[in-house]
N, C-alpha and C positions, 0 to 999 in steps of 0.2 A: 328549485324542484324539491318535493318535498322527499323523505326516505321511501315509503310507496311509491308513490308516481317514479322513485329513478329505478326502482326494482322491479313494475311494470313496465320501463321501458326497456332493461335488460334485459328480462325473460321473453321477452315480444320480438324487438327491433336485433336484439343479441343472438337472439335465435335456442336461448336456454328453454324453449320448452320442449326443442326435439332432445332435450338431458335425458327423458322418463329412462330408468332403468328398471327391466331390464333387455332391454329394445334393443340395447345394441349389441351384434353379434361378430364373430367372427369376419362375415360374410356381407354385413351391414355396409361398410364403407369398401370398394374396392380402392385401393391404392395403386400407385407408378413402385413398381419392385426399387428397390433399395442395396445396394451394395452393402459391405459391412468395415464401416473406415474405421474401427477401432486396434489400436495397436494391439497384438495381441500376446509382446513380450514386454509389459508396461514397469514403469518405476511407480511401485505400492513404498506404501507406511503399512503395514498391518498387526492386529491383534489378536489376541486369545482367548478375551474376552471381552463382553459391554462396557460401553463408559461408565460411573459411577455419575447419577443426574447430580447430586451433590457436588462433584469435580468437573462438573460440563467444559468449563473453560481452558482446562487442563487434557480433556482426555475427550469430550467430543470433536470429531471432526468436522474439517469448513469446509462448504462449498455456498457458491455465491456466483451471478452473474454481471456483477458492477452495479445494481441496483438491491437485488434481493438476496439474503443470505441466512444459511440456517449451519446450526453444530447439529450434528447428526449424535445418538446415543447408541445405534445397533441393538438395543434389548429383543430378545427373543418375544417373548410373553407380552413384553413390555417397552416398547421403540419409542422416541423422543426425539422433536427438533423443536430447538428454541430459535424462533424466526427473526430475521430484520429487515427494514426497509431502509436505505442508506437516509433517505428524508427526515427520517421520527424525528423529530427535536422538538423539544420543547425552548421556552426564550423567545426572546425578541431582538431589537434593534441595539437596546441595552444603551443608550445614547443621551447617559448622563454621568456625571464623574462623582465617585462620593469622594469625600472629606478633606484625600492627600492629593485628588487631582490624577488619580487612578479610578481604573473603571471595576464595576462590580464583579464578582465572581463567583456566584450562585445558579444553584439549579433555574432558579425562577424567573430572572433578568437576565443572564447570560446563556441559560437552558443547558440539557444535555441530551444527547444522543440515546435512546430508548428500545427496549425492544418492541415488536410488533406484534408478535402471536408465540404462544406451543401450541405442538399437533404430538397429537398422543396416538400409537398406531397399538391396539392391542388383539395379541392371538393367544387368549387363556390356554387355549389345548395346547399349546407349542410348549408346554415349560417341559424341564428334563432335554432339553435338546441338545444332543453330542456333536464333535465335530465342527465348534463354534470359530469360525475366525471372519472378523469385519478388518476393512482394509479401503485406503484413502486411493485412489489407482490416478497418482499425476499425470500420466501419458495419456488418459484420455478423462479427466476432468468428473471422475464418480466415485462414490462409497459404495464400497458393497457388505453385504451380510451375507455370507454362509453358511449352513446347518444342516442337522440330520435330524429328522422325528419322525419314530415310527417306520426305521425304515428308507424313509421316502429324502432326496433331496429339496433342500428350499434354500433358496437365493433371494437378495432384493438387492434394487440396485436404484439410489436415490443420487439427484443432479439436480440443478439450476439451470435452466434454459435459456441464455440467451436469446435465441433466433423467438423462442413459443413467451420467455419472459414469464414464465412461471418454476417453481419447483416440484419435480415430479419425485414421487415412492410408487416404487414398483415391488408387487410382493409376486413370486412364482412359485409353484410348486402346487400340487394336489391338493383338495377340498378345503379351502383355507376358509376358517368364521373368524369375528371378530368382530372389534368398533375401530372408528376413526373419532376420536374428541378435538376439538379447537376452540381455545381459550386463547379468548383479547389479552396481552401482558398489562391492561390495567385496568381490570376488572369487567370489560365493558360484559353484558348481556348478548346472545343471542336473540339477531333481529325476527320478530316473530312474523312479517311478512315477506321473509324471503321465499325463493323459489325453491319448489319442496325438492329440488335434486342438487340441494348445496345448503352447508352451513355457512353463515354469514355475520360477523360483528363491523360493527361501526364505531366510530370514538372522534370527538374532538379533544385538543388542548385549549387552556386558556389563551393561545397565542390565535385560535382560531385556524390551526393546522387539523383537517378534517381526516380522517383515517381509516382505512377495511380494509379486512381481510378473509377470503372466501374459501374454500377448501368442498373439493368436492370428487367423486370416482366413478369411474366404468370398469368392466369384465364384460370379456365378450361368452363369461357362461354359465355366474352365478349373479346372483342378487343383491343389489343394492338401496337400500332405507336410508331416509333422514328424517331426523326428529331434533329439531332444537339446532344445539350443536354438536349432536353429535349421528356420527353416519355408522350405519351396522351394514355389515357385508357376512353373505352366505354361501359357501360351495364356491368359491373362487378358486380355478386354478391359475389366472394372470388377473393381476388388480391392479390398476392404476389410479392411483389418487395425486389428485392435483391443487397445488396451492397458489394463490394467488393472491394478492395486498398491493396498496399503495395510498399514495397521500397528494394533497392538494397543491403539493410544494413548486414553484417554479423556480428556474434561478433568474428573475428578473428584480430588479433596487426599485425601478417605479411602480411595478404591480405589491409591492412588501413581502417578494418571495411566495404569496398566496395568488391562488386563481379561485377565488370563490364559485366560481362556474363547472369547478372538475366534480364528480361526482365521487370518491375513490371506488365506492360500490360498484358502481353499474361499468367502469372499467374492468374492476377488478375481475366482476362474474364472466365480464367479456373475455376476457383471457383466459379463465378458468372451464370455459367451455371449447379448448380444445380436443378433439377427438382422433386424431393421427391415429391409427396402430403404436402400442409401447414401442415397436423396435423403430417402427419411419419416427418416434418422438427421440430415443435415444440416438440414433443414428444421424439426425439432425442437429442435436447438441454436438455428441462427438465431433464430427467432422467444423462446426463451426470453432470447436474450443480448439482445436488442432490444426488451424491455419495461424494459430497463435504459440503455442507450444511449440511445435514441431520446428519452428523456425531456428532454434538453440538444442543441440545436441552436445552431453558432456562425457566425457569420460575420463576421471581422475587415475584409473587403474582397477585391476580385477582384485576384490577383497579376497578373504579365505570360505571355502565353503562352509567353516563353521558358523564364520561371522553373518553369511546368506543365510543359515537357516533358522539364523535367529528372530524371535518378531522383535519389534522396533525399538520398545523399551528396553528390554534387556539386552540390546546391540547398543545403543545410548549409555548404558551402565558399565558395557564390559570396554567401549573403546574408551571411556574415563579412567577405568581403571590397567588398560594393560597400555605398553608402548609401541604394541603392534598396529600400524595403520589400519584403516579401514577404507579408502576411497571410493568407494560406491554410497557408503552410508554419507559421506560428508559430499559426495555428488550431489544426494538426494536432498542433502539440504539446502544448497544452492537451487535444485530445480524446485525444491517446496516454494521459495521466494519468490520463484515467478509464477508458479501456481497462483498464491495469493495475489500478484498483479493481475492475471490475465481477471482472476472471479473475484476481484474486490476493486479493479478500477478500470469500468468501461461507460461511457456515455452518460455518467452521472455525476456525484458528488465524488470526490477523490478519496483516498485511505485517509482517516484521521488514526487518533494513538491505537485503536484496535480495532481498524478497517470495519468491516461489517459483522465480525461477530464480538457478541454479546451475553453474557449470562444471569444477567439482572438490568434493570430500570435505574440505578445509579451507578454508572461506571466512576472511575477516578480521574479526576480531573475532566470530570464529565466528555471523555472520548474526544476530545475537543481536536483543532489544529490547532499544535503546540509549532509558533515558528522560529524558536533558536534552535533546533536540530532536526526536531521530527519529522516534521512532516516535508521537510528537506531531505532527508534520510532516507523518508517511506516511499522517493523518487529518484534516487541515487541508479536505482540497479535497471530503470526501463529502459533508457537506451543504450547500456550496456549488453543488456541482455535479449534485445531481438524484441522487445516488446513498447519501443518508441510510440505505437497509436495508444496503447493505454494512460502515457501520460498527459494526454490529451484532458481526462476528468481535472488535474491540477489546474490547468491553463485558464480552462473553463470556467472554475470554480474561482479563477482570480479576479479573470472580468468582470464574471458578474457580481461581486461584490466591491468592487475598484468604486463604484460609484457613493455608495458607502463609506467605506474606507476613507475617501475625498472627502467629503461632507464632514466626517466627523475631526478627521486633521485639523481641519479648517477651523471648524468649530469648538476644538476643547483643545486641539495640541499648545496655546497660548495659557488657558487658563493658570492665574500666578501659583494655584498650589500646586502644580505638576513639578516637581523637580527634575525634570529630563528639558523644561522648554528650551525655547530656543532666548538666549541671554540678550540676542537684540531685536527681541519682539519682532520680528519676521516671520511668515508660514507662506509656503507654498508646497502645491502637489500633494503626496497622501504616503501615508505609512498607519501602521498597526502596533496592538498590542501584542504580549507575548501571548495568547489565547485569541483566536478568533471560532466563531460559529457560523452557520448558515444563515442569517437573518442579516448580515453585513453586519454584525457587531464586533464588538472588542470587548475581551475582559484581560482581569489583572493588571499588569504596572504596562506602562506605552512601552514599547520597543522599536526606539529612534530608527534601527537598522535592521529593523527585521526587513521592512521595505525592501533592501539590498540585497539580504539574501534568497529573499523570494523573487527577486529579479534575476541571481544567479543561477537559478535552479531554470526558469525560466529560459534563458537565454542558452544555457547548455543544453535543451532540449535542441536546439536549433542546429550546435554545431554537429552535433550528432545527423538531422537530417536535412539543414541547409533548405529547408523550407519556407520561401521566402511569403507567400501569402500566410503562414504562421506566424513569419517575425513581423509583420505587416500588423495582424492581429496584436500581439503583443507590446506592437509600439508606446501606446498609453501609458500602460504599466512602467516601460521602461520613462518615459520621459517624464511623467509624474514623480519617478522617484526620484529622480537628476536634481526635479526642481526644487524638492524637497530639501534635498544635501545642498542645493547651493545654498538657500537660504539659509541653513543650518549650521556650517563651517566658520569655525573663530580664527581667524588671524593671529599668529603666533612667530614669535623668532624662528623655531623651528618648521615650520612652517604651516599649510590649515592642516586644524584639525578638531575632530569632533567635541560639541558640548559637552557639559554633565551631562553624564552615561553610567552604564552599568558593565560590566562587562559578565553573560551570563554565564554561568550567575552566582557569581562569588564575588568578595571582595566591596571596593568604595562605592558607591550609589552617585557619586556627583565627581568622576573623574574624568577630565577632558584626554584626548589624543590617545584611548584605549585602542591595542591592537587591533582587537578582532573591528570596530565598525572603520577602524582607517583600510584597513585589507579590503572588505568589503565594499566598500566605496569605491577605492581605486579600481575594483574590479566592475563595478557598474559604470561605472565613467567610461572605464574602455569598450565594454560591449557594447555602450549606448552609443558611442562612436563609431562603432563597425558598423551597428543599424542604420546610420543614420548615412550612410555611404552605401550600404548595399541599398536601402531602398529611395536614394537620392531624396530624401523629406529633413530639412530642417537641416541641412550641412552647416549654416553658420553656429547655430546652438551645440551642433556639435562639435563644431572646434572651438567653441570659447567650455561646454565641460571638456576637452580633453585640455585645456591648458590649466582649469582648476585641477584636475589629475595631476600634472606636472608640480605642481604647487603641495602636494599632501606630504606631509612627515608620513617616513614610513616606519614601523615599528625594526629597531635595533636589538642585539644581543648585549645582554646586561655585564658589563665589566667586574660585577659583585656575583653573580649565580652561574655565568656562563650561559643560563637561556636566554632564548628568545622572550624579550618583555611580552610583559601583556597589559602593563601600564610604562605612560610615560616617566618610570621611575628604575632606578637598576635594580631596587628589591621587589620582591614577591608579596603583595597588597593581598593576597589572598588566601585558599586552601592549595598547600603545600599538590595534596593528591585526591583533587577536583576530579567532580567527572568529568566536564564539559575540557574541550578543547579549543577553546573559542581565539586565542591569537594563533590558530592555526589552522584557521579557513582558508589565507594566502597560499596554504602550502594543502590542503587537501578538505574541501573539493576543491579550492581554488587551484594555481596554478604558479603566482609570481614568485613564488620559489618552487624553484625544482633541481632536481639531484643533477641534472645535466647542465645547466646553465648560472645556477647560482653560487656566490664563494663558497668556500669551503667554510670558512669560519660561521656564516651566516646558516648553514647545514647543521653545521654543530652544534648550534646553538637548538635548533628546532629537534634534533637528536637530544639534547640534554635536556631540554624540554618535556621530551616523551617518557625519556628516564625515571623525570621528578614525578611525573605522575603516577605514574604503576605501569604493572601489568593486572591489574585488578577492579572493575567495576561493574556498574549494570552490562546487558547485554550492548546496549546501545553504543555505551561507552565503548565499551570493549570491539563494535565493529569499528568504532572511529578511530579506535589506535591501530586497527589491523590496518586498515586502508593507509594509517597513515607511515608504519612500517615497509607497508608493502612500494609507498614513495620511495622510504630511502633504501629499498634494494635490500634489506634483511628476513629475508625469505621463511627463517624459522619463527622469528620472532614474530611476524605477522602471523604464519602458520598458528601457534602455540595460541596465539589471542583466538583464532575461529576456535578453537578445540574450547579455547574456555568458553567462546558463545553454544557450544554444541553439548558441553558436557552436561549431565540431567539436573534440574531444580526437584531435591529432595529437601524435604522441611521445611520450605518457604523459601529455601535459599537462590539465587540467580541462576539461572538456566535455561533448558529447556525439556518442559512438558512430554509427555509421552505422545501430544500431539501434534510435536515439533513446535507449540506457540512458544516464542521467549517471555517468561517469567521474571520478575522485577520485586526482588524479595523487598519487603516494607512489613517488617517488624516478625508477626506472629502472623500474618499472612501470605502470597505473593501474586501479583498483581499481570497481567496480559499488555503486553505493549508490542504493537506490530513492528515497528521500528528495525528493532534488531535481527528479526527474521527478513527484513531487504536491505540490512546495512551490512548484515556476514556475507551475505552470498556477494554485494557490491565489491565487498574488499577482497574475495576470491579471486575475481574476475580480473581485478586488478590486481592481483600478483602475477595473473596471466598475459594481463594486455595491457600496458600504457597506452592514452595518446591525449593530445592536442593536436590543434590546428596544425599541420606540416608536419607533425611526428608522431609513429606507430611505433612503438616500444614491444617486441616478442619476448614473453617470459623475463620479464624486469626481475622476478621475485619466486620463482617456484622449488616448493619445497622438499624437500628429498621423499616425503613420502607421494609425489603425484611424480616420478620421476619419468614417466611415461603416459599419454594421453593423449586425449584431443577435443578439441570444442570448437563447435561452426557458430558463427552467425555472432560473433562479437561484437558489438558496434565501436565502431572507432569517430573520434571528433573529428572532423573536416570533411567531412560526408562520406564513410567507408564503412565496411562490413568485413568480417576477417575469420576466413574458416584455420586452424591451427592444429596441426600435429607436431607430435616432440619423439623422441626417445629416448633414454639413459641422459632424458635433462638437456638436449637439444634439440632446435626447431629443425625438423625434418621437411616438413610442408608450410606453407603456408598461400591461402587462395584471399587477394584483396578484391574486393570488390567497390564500384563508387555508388552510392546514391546519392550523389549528387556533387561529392568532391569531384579536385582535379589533376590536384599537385598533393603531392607528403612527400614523405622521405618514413622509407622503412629499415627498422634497426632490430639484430638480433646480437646480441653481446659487442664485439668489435665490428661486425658485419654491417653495411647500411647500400642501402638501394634507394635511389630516387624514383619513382612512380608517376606517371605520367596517365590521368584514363580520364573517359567519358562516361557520362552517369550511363548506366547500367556496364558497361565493359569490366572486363575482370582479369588478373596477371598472375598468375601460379608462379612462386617464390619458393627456390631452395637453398638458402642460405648455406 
């Protein structure tokens, strides 16, 4: 269909010719009256002044509805959102190896993640405006702007929609002029036959991903013009402008991820010709984003009033510098984490290194899925935290490129220049490299075991809801990877264990029996045995992997260092204070070591371990020691690691932004990586709540300064849900509930109860 013919059919069949403004009035559309389900005591971030559009990344705020997402800039005179569609990519299939038998790693063959549009909102008469404060409101899913001019109050209040699937600005306040501008983020033009009551661009990539994005307003009492792309409004005292965009992308391996048939246009304008009333449009977000939120209530303790009436940056400066707690502020950061799940992973592509927002067309590492921690990480905290259907985009996003993924194993994981292959020419099933994209490709070096731990992440979604047409779902995945490792395991005195490997990502390039892929393995092996028993499919395959399980050397404590190896050697092959913690995936997120079950010396080791590394690195890092302190029961020590992921990034150094993003200092700049913003509040949760399968762990790790508190809706593994109160550092309450467990056993220091329930039933515990 040609651009015409789909913008005649929009404005026709779409119904965008009843757009004319300024037609619609108050009185235009009656409505079904509306309740008002917004919380009205909400957990804000706020400021005291606009973002700087230079430091967007740092100091505009996100909102996003799992597909679309924009940084808000708050300017009075001069308002700003840099848009995205989780789709943009440029790349391909990327499905050939250069030189070493490693895959390419460029914008252009491997692609990167892109933005989509800026909208520019400008009110020239507003400048001089007092009384400025914008503010993020996590309780019910909006940015707002506040101000004074002339007098008069003026408010706006900008959200993502899930339910409408657009992004709305809302300006209030008396006789408001001005423009709306929208520019394509790669240069595209203004479509000159669009429908005169919406500006409109369109854009392909060379990958033949097709693009728009449409932007358009009502007032039920001033006037609205479009010329181009840009939109002038006059005498407005309520204005809604509406954005809208999307892309041709599917997630299917035999269509090649494209639907040449999708129009992005004439969807786009479809959606953008919402007319609700502002309040039934916002009242309809709310209430949907808050059947999500609401589920997780926290409360670490009451701050000091001083510390309340500070705005956010300067409470981020001053809990760095004094030793007085803050626990509402470090509340807030745990709920910011789910914030960005709920509006950065729903029904679409998952969180990559910097989920949906964006502040340029070349991110680093091109935004990519990084799978030796990342994006392992950027799913840590969902079903801990109440928000298990969001990690739904993950699952999805594995399937559909599993077929891929297959293909190219098959196809290049032999090739003689790879140095990861497999030593006796054997391939089955499928794995990835350390970088995957949307197009089912691979970039950078193969990562024999990334497979595993994408299995892992995977299969713990499960124990958490015991969802058996889920694991049903996921089966593939898991048996692909099984077959993968079988073929791929060396025979050794010691027993199997993995080829030339890497361990990431430090150290030898061609070392067989490295910690981290033997942990991980042995951990796929089992879960694939549980599968394969709950959904009665394939039981004999699974008891010959659970007897190669039996068969794997496991990584030892080094008689020369006292840590846990992380090669099959007693010295340390590596960087002394790495960031990665990769021979301690068994012990967190994994599980085969743990503080209750495992020797003592074998403890020690993975204690000495954490030692040698610091207490000092990226944010990321630094959530994976907390979590992994918070294992062994040393409450401050994990404590002290969030403080250092909370503490502010001045000068490019590591921290966090006055937008609460975590910052990744690299050099003379520093960098957005979402990671760490759902890896701090993960290892929070777990200083709160242990578990596995048959054990709930209360307050394993809590630190003198949350000495009093409570949080509902914690998800516990083996099908459970766990509302929790303490006092003076003991559990007072505690409410289990099953979705879908049957059996545990509940423990609060010396204290333990066995538990007995049926999915929905529930047993209030006072230890």
């Amino acid at each position: 269909m040609s651009s015409r013919r789909a913008f005649l059919k929009a404005s026709g069949a779409l119904g965008l010719g009843a757009l004319v403004l300024p037609a619609f009035t108050a009185h235009a559309a009656p409505e079904r009256p509306y309740g008002n389900p917004l919380n009205t005591s909400p957990t804000t971030l706020w400021y005291p002044a606009p973002a700087d559009e230079a430091k967007i990344i740092e100091q505009g705020l996100p909102i996003g509805n799992g597909r679309l997402g924009a940084l808000v800039g708050g300017g009075v005179e001069k308002d700003f959102l840099y848009l995205t569609d989780v789709t943009l990519w440029t790349g391909e299939l990327n499905d050939a190896l250069d030189g070493d038998g490693q895959f390419s790693y460029d914008p252009t063959h491997f692609g990167t993640f892109s933005l989509l549009a800026k909208l520019y909102v400008d009110v020239p008469g507003h400048a001089g405006a007092t009384g400025y404060r914008r503010a993020l409101d996590l309780s019910n899913g909006i940015v707002t702007t506040t101000y004074t001019h002339g007098g008069k109050q003026y408010r706006r209040e900008i959200f993502a929609s899930h339910p409408d699937d657009v992004v709305i600005v809302r300006l209030k306040g008396p006789n408001q002029t001005g423009t709306i501008n929208l520019a394509g983020a790669h240069g595209e033009p203004a479509v000159g036959d669009a429908p005169h009551t919406a500006a409109v661009f369109t854009g392909s990539f060379a990958n033949k991903l097709a693009y728009s994005g449409v932007v358009t307003a009502f007032s039920p009492d001033g006037t609205v013009a479009v010329s181009g792309s840009q939109l002038t409004f006059t005498g407005c005292s309520d204005l809604v402008i509406v954005f809208s965009g999307g892309t041709n992308y599917v997630p299917d391996a035999a269509a090649g991820f494209l639907d040449p048939l999708v129009e992005p246009a004439a969807i786009a304008l479809g959606k953008a010709a919402v007319r609700a009333r502002a309040d039934a449009l916002l009242h309809t977000h709310v209430a949907d984003y808050r059947k999500r939120y609401d589920r997780q209530r926290v409360d670490l303790g009451r701050s000091t009033d001083a510390q309340r009436a500070m705005d956010t940056w300067t409470r981020l400066q001053a809990r760095a510098s004094s030793t007085v707690p803050d626990p509402e502020l470090e509340a807030s950061y745990l709920q910011f984490g789910r914030y960005l799940t709920i509006t950065g992973s729903r029904d679409n592509l998952p969180l990559n290194l910097q989920g949906l927002w964006l502040s340029n067309n070349n991110p680093d590492w091109y935004s990519d899925y990084h799978t030796d921690i990342n994006v392992q990480m950027n799913y840590w905290l969902a079903g801990r935290a109440a928000l298990s259907d969001s990690f739904e985009a993950f699952s999805d996003y594995c399937l559909a490129q599993l077929p891929a993924w297959s293909n190219q194993t098959q196809a290049f994981f032999q090739d003689s220049r790879n140095r990861f292959r497999n030593t006796n020419n054997r391939v089955a099933g499928w794995t990835v490299a350390f970088s995957t994209n949307i197009y089912g490709g691979n970039g950078w070096w193969w990562h024999p075991a990334g497979n595993a731990w994408l299995c892992q992440s995977l299969f713990e979604h499960y124990e958490y809801t015991l969802d058996r047409d889920y694991l049903a779902k996921i089966y593939p995945l898991l048996k692909g990877a099984c077959e993968f490792w079988e073929a791929r395991l060396v025979e050794t005195p010691q027993g199997l264990v993995d080829d030339h490997d890497w361990s990431p990502e430090h150290g030898p390039q061609d070392a067989r029996g490295m910690s981290y892929a033997q942990e991980i393995v042995h951990d796929l092996f089992g879960k694939y045995r549980i599968a394969t028993d709950v959904l009665r499919r394939d039981q004999s395959y699974g008891r010959r992997v659970s007897a190669l399980r039996d068969r794997l050397y496991l990584p030892v404590v080094s008689p020369k260092t006292g840590m846990l190896q992380e090669w099959m050697s007693p010295d340390d092959l590596g960087e002394t204070t790495h960031r990665h913690l990769s021979p301690l995936v068994g012990f967190f997120p994994g599980d085969r070591i743990a503080h209750d079950k495992s020797p003592a010396a074998l403890l020690d080791g993975v204690r000495k371990l954490l030692i040698t590394r610091g207490m000092e690195s990226y944010g990321w890092g630094l959530a994976w020691r907390a979590a992994c302190w918070a294992r062994l029961r040393d409450a401050e020590k994990a404590y002290e690691l969030v403080l250092k992921v909370i503490r502010p990034s001045i000068s490019y150094s590591n921290g966090t932004a006055p937008n609460f993003f975590d910052m990744y200092s690299f050099g003379d700049r520093s960098i957005f990586q979402i990671d760490a913003n759902l890896g701090a509040p993960t290892a929070m949760l777990e200083m709160l709540l242990y578990s596995r399968p048959g054990v709930i762990d209360l307050l394993p790790a809590l630190p003198s300064a949350w000495k009093t508190g409570s949080v509902t809706g914690i998800g516990a593994r083996g099908g459970f849900s766990v509302d929790l109160e303490w006092r003076d550092g003991k559990v007072t309450r505690a409410v289990v509930r099953s979705v879908g467990g049957t059996e545990t056993e509940v423990r609060a220091g010396r204290w333990s109860k066995k538990v007995k329930l049926r999915k929905g039933q529930s047993v209030t515990l006072r230890p």
